[in-house]
Steps between C-alpha positions, in 0.01 A plus 500: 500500500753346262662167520789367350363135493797302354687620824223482721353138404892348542558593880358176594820285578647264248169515273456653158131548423555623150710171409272269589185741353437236206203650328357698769550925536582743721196774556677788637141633537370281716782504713551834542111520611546225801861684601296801483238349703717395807600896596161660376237288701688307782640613796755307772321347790772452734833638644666831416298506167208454602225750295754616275470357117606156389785629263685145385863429531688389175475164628140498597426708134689240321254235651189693429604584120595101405189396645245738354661622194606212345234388249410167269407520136128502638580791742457321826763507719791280442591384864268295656732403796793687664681459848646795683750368732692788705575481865300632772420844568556621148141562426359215295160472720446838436595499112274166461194715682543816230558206197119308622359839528609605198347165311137525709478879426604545134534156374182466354453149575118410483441329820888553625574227803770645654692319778796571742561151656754399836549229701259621764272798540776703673718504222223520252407820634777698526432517091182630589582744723751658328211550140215593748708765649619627179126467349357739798779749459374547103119607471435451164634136551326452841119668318561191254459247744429337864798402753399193706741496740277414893746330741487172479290466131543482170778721372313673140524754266208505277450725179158695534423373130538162643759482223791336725608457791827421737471286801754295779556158502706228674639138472375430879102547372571169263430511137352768251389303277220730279697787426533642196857725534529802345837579702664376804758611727696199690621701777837325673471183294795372752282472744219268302465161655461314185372571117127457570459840511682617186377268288123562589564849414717426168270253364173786584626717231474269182159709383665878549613678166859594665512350880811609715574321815870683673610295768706725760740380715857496740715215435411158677706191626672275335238235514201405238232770458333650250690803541799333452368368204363791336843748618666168253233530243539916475877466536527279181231696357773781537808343428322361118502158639143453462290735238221657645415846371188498700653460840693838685809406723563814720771331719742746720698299748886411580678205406680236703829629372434836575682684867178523680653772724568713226253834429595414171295146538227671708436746212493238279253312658244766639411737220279773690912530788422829568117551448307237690821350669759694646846392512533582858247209553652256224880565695335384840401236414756391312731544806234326697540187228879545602485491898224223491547191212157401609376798320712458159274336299237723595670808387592345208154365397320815620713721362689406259244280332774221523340124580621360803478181675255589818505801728667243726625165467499403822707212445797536285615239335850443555356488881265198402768321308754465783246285679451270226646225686376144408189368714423177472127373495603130642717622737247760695214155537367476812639832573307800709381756287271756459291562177368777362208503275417779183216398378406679184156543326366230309721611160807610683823296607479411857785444735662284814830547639607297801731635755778299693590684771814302605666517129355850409367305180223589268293233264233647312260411301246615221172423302347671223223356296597371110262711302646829713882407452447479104327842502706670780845405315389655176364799696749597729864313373548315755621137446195298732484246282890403465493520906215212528673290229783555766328401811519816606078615476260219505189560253181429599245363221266785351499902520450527900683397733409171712504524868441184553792371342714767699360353786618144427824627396499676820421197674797277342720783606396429890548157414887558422592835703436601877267764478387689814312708392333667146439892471239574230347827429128435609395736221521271256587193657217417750374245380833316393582560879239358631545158235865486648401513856226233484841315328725549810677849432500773738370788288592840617331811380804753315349847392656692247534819733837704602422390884539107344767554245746749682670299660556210304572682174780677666668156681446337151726826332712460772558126434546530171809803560671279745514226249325237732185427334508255264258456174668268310509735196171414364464691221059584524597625876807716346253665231245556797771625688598773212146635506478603837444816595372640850286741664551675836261659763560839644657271778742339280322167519575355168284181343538367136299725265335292226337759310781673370775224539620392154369206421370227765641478826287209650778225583691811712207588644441154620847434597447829769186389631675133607750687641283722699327200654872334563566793699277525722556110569583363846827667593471822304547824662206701244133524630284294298245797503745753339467265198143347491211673452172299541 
């Protein structure tokens, strides 16, 4: 088959491979044998395809040709990194399964490590499935090697000759430290908890000839990940703010100025509208993102590859300012309160908020060992360090955090405030609890469940919208207070979700649990048992 690779190598958005070649060529041979490759020997797994031959769209060719046909002056490849950021359902698990098959089959590699890699062993697999199937459908492929694929073990493809081989893995089995990377696939790099992962696998390539790690992904939050970071690295990579000829930005997605209820914007964004992704599909749930504002951001991060703030912030912001009335810390002394008590792991920032009842006031308070702060502000952007010199986060000496000194600072605040009772999470904080109650303070056990949280995270919204709580505009409880996001039980029971709230949440989560015990004080019309669970 003929190509017309000027054309066909420029369809990536915004990117000009040719301008930024430098001293490396274009093989129009050894593209045109991988293109060839995809329709001749692989067949579609799944969905109205499935067993009919891989033939590539223009997008999906254009891809393929930059990242095998480009060559360096020694004829190795040229890129050695590449991200393909589309939106979801527009193929890329399926393209990244024919690209690894491709390199463990006729690569050549002695020895070939090849890896698809995920957050967890679900997503990990879905790369897997989708080459195994297409391996089994094509028996000269499948006589040239052994599928390991039992439930519930490892996840293999091994070359006969013992000459590569292709296997699963995730960031939830720890470290992989020992490889030696031939190629990896990053499958949904959004959804990575942290950079351990990548850079084990990035820094397991230094002794291959011509290494190629393609990190695959939808578009994350706007918070601090490695995503993040690389979709900035590949879009200035793009743009010629940074040179690096060795590094493939394939980056379809809308931007923030664009009418995200245009077709016109969904083409844009999804370039297999019409193939993979229908636009009946793409119009309903636009309309959905219309009827529901809850749902916006999703469609728009999903979608449209645009990154959002979270799926939900459950508090918006203009809500939490008009309750940023003053609260005084000498005037609430001797005061009844509740407190509630976050207490983190030992390198984490822990949290107490107090709750006055009869002013609707909240006083937090937070503590996050020295060593951590310095690290954690570099990391993640996020000004800890300013806040202590503030008054706002006290710093505890060393990289973990001392309970002991919590404890005494706990015990001052008793000394000053009214408090009835302290709600701790006994997951963590057993031991704490017990410390405290040997001290004088009624310690009451506060899981994390929806049965515990319902109801309190709902008064505490409902509070805050009728502009009676007060918080005293503290600006570490405002930034906690952005990063919430929620999750719900078929039920509707909702409870602060941690996992995939921005940023941390702890002080807000503390704040509810006070007011769940305040609620279920003398006088209160809510059973105590609808919110603790022992």
């Amino acid at each position: 088959m003929g190509y017309d690779f000027k054309s066909l190598t420029r369809q990536i958005p915004g990117y000009d491979p040719w301008a930024t070649a430098g001293d490396c060529v274009f093989d129009a041979d050894a593209a045109s044998i991988v293109l060839d490759f995809f329709p001749e020997c692989l067949r579609h797994v799944k969905g109205e395809l499935a067993g009919t031959p891989f033939v590539l769209e223009p997008w999906q060719s254009a891809v393929v040709a930059n990242l095998f046909g480009w060559k360096r002056p020694d004829g190795t490849r040229r890129y050695r990194r590449g991200m393909l950021y589309v939106p979801r359902k527009n193929g890329k698990t399926t393209l990244a399964a024919g690209i690894l098959l491709y390199v463990l089959f006729c690569d050549g590699e002695p020895g070939a490590e090849i890896y698809s890699a995920a957050a967890d062993r679900d997503q990990a697999r879905l790369v897997f499935d989708q080459a195994a199937g297409m391996v089994r459908q094509d028996n000269d492929l499948y006589d040239r090697c052994t599928v390991y694929s039992a439930h519930g073990g490892s996840k293999a493809i091994v070359l006969s000759d013992m000459s590569g081989s292709y296997r699963t893995i995730s960031a939830e089995a720890g470290t992989k430290h020992g490889f030696n990377t031939h190629m990896a696939i990053v499958d949904e790099l959004h959804a990575q908890p942290n950079r351990e992962l990548v850079d084990v696998i990035e820094t397991s390539t230094g002794s291959r000839r011509q290494p190629l790690v393609l990190f695959t992904t939808t578009a994350d939050y706007a918070h601090p990940s490695i995503c993040n970071e690389m979709h900035d690295y590949a879009c200035k990579v793009r743009d010629g703010v940074i040179e690096d000829a060795s590094f493939l930005p394939a980056i379809w997605g809308a931007g923030i100025e664009d009418d995200w209820l245009s077709p016109e914007t969904w083409a844009k964004a999804n370039p297999n509208l019409g193939v993979s992704l229908s636009r009946e599909f793409l119009a309903q749930e636009c309309q959905r993102a219309q009827e529901s504002p809850a749902y916006e951001n999703t469609f728009k991060r999903l979608h449209l590859n645009i990154v959002t703030e979270q799926a939900k912030r459950w508090i918006p912001l203009e809500v939490w300012d008009s309750c940023a009335g003053a609260v005084e810390a000498d005037a609430l002394r001797g005061k009844p309160c509740y407190a509630g008590l976050d207490l983190s792991t030992t390198q984490d920032m822990s949290a107490c908020v107090l709750y006055f009842p009869a002013s609707r006031a909240l006083l937090p308070f937070f503590w996050l060992p020295d060593d951590s702060a310095h690290a954690r502000e570099k990391r993640d952007k996020v000004p800890y360090l300013t806040w202590a010199r503030q008054g706002l986060i006290e710093l505890t000496p060393g990289n973990v955090i001392d309970y002991g000194y919590v404890e005494t600072r706990l015990a001052q605040l008793k000394a000053q405030y009214d408090i009835k009772e302290l709600a701790y999470d006994p997951w963590n904080a057993t031991q704490t609890a017990l410390n405290l109650q040997a001290n004088g303070f009624k310690c009451v056990e506060f899981r994390q469940g929806f049965q515990s949280m319902n109801e309190p995270s709902k008064e505490f919204l409902r509070l805050l919208t009728s502009g009676v709580l007060r918080h005293g505009g503290h600006p570490v409880l405002r930034w906690m207070a952005s990063n919430v996001a929620v999750k719900s039980d078929p039920a509707g029971n909702i409870k602060p979700d941690k996992e995939h709230s921005f940023e941390k949440i702890d002080g807000i989560v503390a704040a509810i649990m006070a007011l769940g015990r305040a609620m279920v004080s003398p006088g209160s019309q809510i059973d105590e048992q609808e919110l603790l669970v022992v």
